[in-house]
N, CA and C atoms of all chains as a GROMACS GRO file, in nm:
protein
  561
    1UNK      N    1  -1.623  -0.907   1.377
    1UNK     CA    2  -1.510  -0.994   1.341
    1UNK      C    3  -1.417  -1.004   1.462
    2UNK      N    4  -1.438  -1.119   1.562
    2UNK     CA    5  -1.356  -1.112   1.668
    2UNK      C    6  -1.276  -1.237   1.637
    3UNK      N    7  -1.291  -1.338   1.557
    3UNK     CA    8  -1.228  -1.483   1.569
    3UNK      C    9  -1.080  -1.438   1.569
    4UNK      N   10  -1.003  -1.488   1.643
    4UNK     CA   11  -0.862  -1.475   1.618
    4UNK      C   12  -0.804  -1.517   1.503
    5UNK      N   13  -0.879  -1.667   1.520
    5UNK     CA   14  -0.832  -1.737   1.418
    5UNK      C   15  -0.798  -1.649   1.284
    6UNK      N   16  -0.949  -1.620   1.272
    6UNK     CA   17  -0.988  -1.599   1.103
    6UNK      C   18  -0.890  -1.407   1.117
    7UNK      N   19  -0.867  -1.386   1.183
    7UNK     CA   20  -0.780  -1.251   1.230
    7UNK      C   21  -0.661  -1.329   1.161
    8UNK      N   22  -0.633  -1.407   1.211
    8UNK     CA   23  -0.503  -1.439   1.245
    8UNK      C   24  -0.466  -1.501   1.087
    9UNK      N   25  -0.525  -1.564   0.997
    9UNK     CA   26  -0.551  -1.629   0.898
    9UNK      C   27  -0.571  -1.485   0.810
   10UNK      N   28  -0.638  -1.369   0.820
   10UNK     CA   29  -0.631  -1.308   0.703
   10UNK      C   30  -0.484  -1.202   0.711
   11UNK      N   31  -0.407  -1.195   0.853
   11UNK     CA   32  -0.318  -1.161   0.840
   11UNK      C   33  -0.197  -1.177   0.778
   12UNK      N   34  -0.170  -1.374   0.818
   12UNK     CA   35  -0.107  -1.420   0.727
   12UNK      C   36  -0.123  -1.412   0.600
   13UNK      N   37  -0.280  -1.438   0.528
   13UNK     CA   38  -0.291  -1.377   0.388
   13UNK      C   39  -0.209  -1.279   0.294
   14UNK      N   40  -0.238  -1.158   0.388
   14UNK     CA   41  -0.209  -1.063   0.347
   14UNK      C   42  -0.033  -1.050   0.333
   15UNK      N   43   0.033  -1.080   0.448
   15UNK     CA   44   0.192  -1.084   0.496
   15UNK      C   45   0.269  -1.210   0.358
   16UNK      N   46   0.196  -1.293   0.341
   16UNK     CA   47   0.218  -1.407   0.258
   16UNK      C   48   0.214  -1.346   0.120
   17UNK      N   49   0.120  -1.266   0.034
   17UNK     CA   50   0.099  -1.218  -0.071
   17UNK      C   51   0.175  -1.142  -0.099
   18UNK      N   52   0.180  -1.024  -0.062
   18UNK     CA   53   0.297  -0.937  -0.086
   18UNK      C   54   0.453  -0.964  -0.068
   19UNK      N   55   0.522  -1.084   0.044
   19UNK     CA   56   0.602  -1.140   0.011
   19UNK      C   57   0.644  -1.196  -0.091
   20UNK      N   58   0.517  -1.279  -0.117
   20UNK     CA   59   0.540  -1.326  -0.235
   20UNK      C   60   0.559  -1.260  -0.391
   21UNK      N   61   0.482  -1.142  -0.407
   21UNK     CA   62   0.506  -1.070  -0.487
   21UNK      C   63   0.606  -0.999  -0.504
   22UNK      N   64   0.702  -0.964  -0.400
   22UNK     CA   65   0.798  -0.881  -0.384
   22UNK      C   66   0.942  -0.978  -0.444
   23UNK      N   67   0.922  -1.094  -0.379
   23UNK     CA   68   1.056  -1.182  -0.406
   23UNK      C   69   1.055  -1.262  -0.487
   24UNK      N   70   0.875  -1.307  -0.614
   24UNK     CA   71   0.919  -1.364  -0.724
   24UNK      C   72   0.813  -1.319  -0.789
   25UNK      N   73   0.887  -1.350  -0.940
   25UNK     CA   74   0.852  -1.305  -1.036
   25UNK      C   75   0.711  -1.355  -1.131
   26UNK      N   76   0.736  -1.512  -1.110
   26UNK     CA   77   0.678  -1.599  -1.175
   26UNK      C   78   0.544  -1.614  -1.141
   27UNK      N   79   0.455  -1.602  -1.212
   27UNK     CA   80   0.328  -1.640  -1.072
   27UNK      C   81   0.307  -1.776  -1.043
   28UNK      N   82   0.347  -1.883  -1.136
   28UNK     CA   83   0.368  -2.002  -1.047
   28UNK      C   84   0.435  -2.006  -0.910
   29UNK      N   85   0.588  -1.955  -0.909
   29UNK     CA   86   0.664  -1.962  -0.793
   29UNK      C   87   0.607  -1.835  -0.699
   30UNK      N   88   0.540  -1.732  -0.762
   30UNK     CA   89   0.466  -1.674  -0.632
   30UNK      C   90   0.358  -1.754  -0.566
   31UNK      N   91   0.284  -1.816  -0.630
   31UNK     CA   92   0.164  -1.889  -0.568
   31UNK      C   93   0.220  -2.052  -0.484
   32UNK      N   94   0.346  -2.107  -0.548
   32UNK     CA   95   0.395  -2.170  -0.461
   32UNK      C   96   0.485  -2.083  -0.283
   33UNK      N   97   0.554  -1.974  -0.337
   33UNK     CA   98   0.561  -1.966  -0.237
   33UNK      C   99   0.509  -1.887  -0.115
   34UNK      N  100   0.380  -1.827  -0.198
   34UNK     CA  101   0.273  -1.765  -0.097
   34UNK      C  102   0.225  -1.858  -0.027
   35UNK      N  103   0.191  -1.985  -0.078
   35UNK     CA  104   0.114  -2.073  -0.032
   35UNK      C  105   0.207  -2.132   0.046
   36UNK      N  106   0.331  -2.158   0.048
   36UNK     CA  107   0.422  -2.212   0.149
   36UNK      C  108   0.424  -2.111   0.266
   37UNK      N  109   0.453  -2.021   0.255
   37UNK     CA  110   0.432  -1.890   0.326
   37UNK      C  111   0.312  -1.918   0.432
   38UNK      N  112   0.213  -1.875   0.358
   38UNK     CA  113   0.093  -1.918   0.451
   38UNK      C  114   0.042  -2.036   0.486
   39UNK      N  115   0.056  -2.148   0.490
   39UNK     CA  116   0.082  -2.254   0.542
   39UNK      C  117   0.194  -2.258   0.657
   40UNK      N  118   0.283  -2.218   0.650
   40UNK     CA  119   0.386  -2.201   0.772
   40UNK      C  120   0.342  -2.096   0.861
   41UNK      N  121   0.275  -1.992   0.794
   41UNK     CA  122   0.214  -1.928   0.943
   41UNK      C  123   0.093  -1.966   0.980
   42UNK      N  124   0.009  -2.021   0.943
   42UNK     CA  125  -0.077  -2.094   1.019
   42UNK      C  126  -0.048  -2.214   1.097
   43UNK      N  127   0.062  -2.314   1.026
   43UNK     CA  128   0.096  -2.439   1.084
   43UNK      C  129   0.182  -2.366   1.241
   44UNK      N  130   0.236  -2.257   1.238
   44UNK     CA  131   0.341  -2.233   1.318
   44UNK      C  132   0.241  -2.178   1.444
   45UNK      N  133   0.126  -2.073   1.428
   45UNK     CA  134   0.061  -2.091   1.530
   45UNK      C  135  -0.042  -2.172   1.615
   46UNK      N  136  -0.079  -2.316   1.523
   46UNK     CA  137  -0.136  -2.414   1.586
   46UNK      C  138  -0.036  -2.468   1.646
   47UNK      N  139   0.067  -2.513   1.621
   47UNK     CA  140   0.198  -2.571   1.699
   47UNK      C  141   0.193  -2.478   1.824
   48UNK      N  142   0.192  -2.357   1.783
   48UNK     CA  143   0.247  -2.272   1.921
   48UNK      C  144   0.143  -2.274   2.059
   49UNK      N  145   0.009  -2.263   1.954
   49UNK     CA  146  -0.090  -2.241   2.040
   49UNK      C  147  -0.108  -2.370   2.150
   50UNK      N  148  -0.110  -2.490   2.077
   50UNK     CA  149  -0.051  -2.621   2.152
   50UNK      C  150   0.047  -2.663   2.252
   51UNK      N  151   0.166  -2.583   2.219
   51UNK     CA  152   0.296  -2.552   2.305
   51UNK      C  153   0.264  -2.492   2.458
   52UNK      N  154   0.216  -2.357   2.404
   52UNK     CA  155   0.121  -2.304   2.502
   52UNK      C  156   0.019  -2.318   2.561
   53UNK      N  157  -0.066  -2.411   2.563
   53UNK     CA  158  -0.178  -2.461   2.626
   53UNK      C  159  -0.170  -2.475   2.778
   54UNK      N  160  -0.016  -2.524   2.797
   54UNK     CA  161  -0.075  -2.605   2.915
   54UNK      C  162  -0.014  -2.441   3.069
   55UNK      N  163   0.047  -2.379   2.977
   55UNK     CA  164   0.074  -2.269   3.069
   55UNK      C  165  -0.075  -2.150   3.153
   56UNK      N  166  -0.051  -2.144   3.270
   56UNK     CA  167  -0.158  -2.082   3.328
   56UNK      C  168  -0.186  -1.941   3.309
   57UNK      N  169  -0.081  -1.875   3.263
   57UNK     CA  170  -0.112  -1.731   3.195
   57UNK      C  171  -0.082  -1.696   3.066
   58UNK      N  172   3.436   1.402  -0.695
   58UNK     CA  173   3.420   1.442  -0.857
   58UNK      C  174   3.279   1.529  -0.864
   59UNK      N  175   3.241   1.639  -0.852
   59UNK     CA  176   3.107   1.707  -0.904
   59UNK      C  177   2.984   1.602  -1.005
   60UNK      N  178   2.876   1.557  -0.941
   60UNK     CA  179   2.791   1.505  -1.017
   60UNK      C  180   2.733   1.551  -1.156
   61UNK      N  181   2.698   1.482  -1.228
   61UNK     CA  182   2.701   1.540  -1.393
   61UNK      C  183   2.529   1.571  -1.400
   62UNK      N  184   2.504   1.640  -1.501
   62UNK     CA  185   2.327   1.674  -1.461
   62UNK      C  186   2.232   1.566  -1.491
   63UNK      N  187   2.327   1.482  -1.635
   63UNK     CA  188   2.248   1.355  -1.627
   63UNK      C  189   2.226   1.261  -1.507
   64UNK      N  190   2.316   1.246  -1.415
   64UNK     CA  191   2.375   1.197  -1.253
   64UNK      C  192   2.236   1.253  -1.158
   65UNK      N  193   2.226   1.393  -1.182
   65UNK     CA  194   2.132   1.444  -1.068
   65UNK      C  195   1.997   1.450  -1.143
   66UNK      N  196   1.970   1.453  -1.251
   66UNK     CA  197   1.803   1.381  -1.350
   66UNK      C  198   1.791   1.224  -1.267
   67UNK      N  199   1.902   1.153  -1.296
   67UNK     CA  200   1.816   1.015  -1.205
   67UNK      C  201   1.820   1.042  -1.102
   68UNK      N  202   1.906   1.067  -1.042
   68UNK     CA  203   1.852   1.107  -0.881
   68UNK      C  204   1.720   1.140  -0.838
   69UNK      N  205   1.686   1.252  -0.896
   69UNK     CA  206   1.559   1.337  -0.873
   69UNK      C  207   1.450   1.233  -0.932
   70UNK      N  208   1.474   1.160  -1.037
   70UNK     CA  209   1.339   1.049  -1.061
   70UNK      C  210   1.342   0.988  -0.984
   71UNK      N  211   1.464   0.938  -0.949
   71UNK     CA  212   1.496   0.796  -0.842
   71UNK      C  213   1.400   0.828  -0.688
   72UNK      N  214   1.443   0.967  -0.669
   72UNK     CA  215   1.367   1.039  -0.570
   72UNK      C  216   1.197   1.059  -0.540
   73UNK      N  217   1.188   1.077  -0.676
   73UNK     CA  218   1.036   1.089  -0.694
   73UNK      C  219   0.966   0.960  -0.716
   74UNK      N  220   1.027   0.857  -0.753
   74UNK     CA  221   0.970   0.731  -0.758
   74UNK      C  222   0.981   0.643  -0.626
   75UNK      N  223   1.058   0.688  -0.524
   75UNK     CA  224   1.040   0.617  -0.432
   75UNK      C  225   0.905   0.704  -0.319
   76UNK      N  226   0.941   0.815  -0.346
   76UNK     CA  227   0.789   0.928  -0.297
   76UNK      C  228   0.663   0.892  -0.324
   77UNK      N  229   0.692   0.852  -0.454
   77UNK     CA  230   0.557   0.802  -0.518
   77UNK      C  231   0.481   0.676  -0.476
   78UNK      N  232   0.595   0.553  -0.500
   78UNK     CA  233   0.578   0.433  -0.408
   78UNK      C  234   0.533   0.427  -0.251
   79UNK      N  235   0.596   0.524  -0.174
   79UNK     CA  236   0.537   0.548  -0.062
   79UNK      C  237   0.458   0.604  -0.003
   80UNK      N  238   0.397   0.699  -0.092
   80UNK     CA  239   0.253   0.813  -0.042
   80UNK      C  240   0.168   0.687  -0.115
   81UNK      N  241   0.168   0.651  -0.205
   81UNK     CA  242   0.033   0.556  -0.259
   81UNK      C  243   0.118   0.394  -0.297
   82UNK      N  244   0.047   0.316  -0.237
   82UNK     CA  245   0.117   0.149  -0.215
   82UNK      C  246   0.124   0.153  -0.368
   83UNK      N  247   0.226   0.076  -0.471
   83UNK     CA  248   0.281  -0.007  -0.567
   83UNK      C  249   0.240   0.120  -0.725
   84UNK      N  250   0.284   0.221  -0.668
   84UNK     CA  251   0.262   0.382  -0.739
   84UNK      C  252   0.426   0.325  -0.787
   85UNK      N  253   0.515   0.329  -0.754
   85UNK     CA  254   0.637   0.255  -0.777
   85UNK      C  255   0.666   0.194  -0.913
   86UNK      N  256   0.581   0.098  -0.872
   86UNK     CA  257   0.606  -0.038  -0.969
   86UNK      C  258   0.484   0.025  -1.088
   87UNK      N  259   0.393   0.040  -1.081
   87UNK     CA  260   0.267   0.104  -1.211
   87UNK      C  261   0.392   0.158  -1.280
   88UNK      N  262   0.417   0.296  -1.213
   88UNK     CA  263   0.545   0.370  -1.256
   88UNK      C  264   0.638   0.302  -1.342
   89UNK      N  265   0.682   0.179  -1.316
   89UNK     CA  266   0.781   0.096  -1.372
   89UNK      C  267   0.756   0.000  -1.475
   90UNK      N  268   0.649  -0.008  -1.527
   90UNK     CA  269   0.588  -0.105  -1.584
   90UNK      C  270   0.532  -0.223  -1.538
   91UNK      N  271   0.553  -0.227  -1.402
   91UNK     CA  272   0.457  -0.366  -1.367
   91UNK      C  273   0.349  -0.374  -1.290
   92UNK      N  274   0.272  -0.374  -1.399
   92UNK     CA  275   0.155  -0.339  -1.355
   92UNK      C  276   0.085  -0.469  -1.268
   93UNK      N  277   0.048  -0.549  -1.300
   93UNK     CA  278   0.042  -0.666  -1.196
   93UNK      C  279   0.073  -0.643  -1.030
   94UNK      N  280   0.186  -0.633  -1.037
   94UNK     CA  281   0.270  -0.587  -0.924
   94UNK      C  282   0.222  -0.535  -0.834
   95UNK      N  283   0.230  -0.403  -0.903
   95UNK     CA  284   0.193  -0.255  -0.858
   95UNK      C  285   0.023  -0.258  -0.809
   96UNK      N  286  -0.064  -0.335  -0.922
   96UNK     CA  287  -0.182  -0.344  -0.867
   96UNK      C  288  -0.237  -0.390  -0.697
   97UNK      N  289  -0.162  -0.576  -0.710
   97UNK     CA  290  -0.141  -0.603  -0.620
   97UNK      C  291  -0.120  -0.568  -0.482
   98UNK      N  292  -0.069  -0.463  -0.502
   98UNK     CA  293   0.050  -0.375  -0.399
   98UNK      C  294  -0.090  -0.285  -0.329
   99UNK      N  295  -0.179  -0.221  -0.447
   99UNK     CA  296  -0.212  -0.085  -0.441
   99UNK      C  297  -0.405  -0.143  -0.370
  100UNK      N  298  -0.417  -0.287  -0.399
  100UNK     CA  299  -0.508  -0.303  -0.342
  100UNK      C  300  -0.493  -0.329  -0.202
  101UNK      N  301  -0.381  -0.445  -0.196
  101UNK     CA  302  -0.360  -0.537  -0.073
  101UNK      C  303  -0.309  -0.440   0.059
  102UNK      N  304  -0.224  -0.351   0.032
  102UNK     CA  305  -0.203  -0.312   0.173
  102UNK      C  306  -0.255  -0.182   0.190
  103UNK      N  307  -0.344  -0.116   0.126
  103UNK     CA  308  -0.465  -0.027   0.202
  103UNK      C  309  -0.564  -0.093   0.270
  104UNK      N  310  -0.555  -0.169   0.188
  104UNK     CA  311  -0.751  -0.261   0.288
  104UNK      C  312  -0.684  -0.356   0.403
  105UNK      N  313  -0.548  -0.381   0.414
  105UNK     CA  314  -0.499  -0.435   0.548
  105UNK      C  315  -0.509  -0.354   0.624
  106UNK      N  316  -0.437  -0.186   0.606
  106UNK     CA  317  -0.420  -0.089   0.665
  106UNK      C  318  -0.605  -0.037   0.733
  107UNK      N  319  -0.682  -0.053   0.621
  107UNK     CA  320  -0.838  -0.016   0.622
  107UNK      C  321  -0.906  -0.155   0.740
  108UNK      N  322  -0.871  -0.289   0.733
  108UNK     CA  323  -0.875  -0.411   0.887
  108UNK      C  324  -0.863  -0.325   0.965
  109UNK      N  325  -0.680  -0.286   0.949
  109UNK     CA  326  -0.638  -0.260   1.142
  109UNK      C  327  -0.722  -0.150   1.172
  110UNK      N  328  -0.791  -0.030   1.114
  110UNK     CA  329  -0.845   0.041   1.154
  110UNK      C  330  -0.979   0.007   1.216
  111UNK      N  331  -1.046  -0.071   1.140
  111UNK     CA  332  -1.152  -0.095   1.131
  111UNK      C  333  -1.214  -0.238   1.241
  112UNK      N  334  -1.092  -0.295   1.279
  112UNK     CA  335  -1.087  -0.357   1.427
  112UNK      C  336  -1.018  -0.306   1.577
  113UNK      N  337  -1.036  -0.183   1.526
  113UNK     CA  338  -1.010   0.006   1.626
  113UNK      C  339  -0.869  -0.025   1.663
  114UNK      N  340  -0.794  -0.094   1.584
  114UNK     CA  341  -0.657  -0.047   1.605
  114UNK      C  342  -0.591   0.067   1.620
  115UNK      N  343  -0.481   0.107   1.652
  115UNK     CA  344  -0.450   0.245   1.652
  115UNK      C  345  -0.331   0.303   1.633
  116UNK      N  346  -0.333   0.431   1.610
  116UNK     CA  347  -0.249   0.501   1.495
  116UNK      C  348  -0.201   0.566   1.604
  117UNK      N  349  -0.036   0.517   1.636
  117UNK     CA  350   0.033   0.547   1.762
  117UNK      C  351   0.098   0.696   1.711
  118UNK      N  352   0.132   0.791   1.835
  118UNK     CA  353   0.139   0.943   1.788
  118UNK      C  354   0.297   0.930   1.830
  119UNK      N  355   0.374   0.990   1.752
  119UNK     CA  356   0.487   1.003   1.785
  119UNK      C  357   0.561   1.049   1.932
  120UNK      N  358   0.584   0.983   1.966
  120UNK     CA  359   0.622   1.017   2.147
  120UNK      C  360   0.754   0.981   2.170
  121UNK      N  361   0.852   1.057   2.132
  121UNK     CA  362   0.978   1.025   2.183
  121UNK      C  363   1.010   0.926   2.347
  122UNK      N  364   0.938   1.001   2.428
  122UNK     CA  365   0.964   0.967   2.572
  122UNK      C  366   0.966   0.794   2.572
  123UNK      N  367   0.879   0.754   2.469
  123UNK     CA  368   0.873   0.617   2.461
  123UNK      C  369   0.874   0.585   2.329
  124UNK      N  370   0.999   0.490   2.350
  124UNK     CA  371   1.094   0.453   2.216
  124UNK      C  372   0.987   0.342   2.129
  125UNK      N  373   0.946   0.275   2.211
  125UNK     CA  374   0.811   0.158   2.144
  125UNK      C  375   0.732   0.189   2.056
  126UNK      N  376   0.679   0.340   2.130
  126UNK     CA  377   0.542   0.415   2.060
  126UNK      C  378   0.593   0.512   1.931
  127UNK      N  379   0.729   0.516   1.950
  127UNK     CA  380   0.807   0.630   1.858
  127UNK      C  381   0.781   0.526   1.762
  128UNK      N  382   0.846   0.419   1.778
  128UNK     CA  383   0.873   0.319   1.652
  128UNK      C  384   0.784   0.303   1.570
  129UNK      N  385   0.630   0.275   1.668
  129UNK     CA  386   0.520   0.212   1.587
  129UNK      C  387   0.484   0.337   1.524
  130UNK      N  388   0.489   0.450   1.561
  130UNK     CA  389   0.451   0.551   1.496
  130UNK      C  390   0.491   0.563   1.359
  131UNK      N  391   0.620   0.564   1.383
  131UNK     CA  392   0.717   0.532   1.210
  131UNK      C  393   0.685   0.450   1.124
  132UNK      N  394   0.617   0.327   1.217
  132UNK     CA  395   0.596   0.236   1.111
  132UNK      C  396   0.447   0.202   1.062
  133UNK      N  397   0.368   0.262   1.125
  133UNK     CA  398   0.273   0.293   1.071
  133UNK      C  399   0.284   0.428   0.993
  134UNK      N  400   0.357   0.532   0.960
  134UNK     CA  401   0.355   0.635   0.855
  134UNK      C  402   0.397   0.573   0.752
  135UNK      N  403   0.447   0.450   0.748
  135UNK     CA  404   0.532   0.381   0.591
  135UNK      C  405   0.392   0.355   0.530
  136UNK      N  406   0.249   0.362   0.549
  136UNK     CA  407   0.178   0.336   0.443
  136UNK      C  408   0.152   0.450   0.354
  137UNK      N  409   0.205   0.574   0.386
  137UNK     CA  410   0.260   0.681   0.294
  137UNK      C  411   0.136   0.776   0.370
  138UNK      N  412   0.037   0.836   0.195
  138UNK     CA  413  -0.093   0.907   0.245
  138UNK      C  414  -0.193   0.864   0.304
  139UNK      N  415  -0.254   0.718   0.283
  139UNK     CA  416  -0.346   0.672   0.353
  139UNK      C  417  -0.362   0.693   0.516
  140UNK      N  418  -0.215   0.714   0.568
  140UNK     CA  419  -0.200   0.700   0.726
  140UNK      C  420  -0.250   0.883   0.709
  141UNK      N  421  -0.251   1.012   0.617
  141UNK     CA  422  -0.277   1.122   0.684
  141UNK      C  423  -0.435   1.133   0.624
  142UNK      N  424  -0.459   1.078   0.545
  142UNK     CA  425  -0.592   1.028   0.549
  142UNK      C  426  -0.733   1.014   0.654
  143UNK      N  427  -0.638   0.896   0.671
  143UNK     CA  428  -0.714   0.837   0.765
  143UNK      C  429  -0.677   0.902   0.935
  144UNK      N  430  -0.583   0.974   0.938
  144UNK     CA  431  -0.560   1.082   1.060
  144UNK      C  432  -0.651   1.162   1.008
  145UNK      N  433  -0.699   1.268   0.914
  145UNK     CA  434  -0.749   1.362   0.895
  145UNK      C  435  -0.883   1.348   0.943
  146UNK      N  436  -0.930   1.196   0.896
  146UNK     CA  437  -1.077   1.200   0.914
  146UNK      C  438  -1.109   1.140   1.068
  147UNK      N  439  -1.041   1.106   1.143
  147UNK     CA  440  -1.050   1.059   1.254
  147UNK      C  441  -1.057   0.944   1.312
  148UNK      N  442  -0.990   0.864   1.175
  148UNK     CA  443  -0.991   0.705   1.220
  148UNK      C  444  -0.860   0.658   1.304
  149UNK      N  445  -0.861   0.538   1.334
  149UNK     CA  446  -0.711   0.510   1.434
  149UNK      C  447  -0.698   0.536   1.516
  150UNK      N  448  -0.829   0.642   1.622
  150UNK     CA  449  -0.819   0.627   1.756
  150UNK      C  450  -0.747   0.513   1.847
  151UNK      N  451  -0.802   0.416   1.789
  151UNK     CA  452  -0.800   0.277   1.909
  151UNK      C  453  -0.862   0.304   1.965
  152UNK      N  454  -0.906   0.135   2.038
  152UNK     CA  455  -0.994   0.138   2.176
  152UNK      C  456  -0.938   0.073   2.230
  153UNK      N  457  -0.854   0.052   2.352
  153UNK     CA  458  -0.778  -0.071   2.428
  153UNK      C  459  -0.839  -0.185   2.446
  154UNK      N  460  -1.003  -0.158   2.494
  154UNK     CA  461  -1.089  -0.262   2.555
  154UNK      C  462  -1.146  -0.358   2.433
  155UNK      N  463  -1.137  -0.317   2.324
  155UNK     CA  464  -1.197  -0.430   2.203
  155UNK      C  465  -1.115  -0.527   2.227
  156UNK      N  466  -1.121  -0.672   2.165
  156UNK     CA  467  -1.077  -0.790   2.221
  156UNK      C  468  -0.982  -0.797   2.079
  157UNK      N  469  -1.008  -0.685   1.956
  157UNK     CA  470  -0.905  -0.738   1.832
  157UNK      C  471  -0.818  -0.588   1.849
  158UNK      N  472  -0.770  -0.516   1.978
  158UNK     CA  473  -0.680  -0.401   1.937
  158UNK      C  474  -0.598  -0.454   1.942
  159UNK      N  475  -0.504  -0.529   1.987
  159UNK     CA  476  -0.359  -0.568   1.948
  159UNK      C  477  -0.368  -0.604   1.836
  160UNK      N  478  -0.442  -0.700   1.729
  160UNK     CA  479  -0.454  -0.738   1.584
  160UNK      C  480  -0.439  -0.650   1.547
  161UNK      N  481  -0.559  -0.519   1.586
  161UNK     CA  482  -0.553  -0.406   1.468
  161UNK      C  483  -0.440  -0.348   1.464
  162UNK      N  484  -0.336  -0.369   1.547
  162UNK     CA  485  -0.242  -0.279   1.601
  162UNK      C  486  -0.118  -0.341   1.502
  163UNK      N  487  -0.128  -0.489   1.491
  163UNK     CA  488  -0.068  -0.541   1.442
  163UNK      C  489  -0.057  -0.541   1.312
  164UNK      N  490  -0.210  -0.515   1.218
  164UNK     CA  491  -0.236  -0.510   1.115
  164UNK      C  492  -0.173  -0.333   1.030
  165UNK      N  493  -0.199  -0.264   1.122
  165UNK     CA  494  -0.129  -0.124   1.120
  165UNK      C  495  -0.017  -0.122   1.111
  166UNK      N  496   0.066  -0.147   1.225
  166UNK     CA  497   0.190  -0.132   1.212
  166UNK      C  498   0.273  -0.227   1.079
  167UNK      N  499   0.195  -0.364   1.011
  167UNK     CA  500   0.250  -0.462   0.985
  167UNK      C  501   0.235  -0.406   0.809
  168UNK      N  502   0.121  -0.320   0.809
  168UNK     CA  503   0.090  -0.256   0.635
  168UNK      C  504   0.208  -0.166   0.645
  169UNK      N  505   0.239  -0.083   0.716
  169UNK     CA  506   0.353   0.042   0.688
  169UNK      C  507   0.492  -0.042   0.686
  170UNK      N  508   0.509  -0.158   0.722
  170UNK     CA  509   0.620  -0.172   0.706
  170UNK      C  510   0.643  -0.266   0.590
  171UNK      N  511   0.530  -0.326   0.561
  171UNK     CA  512   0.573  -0.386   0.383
  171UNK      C  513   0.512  -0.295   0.317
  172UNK      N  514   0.470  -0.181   0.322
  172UNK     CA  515   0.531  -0.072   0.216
  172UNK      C  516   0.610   0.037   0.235
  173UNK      N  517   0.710   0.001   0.360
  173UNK     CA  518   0.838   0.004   0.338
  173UNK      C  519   0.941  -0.094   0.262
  174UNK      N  520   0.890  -0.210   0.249
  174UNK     CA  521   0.969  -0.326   0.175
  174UNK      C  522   0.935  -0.316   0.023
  175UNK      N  523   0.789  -0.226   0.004
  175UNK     CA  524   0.722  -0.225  -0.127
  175UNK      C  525   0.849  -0.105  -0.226
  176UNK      N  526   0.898  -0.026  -0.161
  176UNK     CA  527   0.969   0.098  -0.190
  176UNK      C  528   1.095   0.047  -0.196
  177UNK      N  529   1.161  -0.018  -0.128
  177UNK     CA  530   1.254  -0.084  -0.159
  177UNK      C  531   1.281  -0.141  -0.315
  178UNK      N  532   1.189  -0.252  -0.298
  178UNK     CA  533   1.179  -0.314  -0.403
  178UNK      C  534   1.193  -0.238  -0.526
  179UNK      N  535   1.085  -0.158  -0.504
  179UNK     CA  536   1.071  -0.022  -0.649
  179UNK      C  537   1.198   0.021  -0.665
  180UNK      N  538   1.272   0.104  -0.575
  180UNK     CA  539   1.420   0.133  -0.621
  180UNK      C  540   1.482   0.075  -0.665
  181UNK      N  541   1.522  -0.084  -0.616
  181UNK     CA  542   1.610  -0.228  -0.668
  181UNK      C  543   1.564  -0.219  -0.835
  182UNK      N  544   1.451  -0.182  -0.810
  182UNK     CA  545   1.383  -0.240  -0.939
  182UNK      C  546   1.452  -0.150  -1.068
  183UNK      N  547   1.430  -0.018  -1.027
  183UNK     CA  548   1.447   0.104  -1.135
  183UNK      C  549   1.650   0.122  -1.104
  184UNK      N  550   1.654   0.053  -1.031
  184UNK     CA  551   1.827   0.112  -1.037
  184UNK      C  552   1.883  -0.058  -1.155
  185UNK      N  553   1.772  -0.135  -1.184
  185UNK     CA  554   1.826  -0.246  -1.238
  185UNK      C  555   1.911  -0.367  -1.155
  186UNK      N  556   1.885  -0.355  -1.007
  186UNK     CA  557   1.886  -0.475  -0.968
  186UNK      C  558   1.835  -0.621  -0.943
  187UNK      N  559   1.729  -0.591  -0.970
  187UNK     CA  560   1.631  -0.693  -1.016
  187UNK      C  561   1.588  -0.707  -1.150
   0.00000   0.00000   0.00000
């Protein structure tokens, strides 16, 4: 298991879930905002990774 | 004012339930009735903790001289027993040269500190703030 990606994707998983469990109650509004959760950390490191592209180190 | 013995009975649960929450993930919340919760808790951040190991992350040793390594040390002990566990049997070396030790490193340090947030919660919970 070297993909970053999929690294990087089950991290957020994990960081996203337990947030979510911790700060709501509902499991609707946990699954909305796990899923907002993890969607923003994935969206946030394709943005970044993009940002960063064009730098040489 | 001298504390009353009913005063120092919650204390000492209050005490033992946050012990509890923190040697074993969402031991806390079971404790508390929420079981859901607590399940959640008790699967999800051992087998994160069981990743970072297992992509030879590593289980930083307490080193004052360096405040970085002190830290991560701390914050990888917030996954309670699993971290003397998994010291006992010899996992968490690290390997620098694998291409996922910073992940694992990340995944380590990142389980002990939401079940430091997990223990939190549990107290909020049992003192009736939530």
């Amino acid at each position: 298991m070297q993909s970053h990606l999929l690294l990087m994707a089950i991290f957020a998983f994990f960081v996203s879930l337990v947030f979510a469990v911790i700060a709501k109650d509902d499991v609707a509004d946990q699954l909305r905002f796990g899923g907002m959760m993890f969607g923003g950390f994935l969206a946030s490191a394709v943005v970044l990774g993009w940002l960063m592209y064009p730098f040489p180190f | 004012m001298p504390a009353t013995a009913a005063e120092e009975t919650q204390t000492g649960t209050l005490f033992l339930l946050c012990l509890a929450s923190w040697a074993i993930p969402g031991a806390g919340h079971l404790w508390l009735g929420r079981r859901s919760k607590g399940l959640i808790f008790l699967v999800a951040l051992p087998l994160m903790f069981a990743i970072g190991v297992a992509i030879r992350g590593r289980l930083f040793p307490f080193e004052l001289s360096d405040p970085l390594v002190g830290l991560a040390a701390l914050a990888n002990l917030g996954i309670g027993a699993t971290y003397f566990v998994a010291n006992a049997l010899g996992y968490g070396l690290g390997d620098v040269r694998a291409v996922t030790y910073e992940y694992g490193n990340a995944f380590l340090i990142v389980a002990g500190l939401l079940n430091m947030l997990v223990v939190i919660d549990a107290y909020d919970l049992a003192m009736g703030r939530k």
